[in-house]
C-alpha positions, 0 to 999 in steps of 0.5 A: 500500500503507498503511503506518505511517511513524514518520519514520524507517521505514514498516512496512506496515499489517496486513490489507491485501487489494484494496478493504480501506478499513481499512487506508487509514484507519489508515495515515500514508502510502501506499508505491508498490510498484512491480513487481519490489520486495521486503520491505526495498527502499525504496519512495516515500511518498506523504504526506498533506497538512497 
């Protein structure tokens, strides 16, 4: 899931479907929502290089 990550929170990024490429594009991470999570749990970042 795209999300914006300001260090301290990640928010997901809006106007996300399946194959939505924009969203990919625009976010600073990727959350791994795993079955089961609900808004609010804490969820892994995935970080981009560099």
């Amino acid at each position: 899931m795209p999300v914006a990550w300001d260090g301290a929170e990640a928010r997901i990024v809006e106007g996300h479907r399946s194959a939505f490429l924009h969203g990919a594009a625009v976010g600073d991470a990727l959350a791994v929502l795993t079955p089961g999570w609900t808004a609010g749990s804490p969820a892994p970042l995935v970080l981009p290089a560099g």
